[in-house]
C-alpha positions as CSV (number, residue, x, y, z in Angstrom):
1,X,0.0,0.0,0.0
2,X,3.1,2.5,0.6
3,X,4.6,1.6,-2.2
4,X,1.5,2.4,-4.5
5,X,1.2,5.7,-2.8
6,X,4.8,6.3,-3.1
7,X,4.6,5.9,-7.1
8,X,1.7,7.9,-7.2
9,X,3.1,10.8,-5.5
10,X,6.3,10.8,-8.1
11,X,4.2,10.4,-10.9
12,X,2.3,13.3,-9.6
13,X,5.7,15.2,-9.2
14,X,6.6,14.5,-12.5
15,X,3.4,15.3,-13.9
16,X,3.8,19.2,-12.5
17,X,7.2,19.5,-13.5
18,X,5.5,18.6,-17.0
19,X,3.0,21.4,-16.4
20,X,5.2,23.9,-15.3
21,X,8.2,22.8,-18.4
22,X,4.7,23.6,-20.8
23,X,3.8,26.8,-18.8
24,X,7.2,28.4,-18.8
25,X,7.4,27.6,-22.3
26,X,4.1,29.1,-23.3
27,X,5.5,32.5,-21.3
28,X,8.5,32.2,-23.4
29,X,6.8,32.0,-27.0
30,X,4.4,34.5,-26.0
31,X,7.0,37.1,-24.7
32,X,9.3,36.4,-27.5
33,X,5.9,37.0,-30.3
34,X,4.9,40.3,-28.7
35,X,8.3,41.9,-28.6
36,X,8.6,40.6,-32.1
37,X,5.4,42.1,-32.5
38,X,6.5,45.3,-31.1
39,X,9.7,45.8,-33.1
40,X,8.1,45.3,-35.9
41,X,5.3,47.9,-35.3
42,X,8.0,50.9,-35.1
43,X,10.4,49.9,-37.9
44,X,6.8,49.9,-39.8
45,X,5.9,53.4,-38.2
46,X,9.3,55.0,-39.4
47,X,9.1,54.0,-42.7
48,X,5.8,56.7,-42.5
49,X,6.4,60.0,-43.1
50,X,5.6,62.6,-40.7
51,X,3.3,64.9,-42.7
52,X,2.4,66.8,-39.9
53,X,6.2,68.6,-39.0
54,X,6.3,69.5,-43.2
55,X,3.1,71.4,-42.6
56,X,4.7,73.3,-39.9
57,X,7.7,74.4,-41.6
58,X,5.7,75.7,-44.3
């Protein structure tokens, strides 16, 4: 009867690390894919001109 609880206990333990291995890794992706997404979004936003300082000037 120990023994069986003992097994089920590490195959519980290894089980979490499983969940947590998946959750870090989710965090990771999903970091990595908005700062992507960020970066991206202001090399896009220089490439616009700024119409607004030309009108200024004038």
């Amino acid at each position: 009867m120990v023994m069986i609880v003992y097994i089920l206990i590490l195959k519980r333990k290894e089980a979490m690390k499983e969940v947590w291995k998946s959750l870090f890794t989710l965090l990771a992706f999903s970091s990595a894919f908005i700062l992507g997404f960020y970066l991206g979004q202001e090399k896009v936003l220089k490439k616009i001109p700024e119409f607004q300082e030309e009108l200024e000037t004038k």
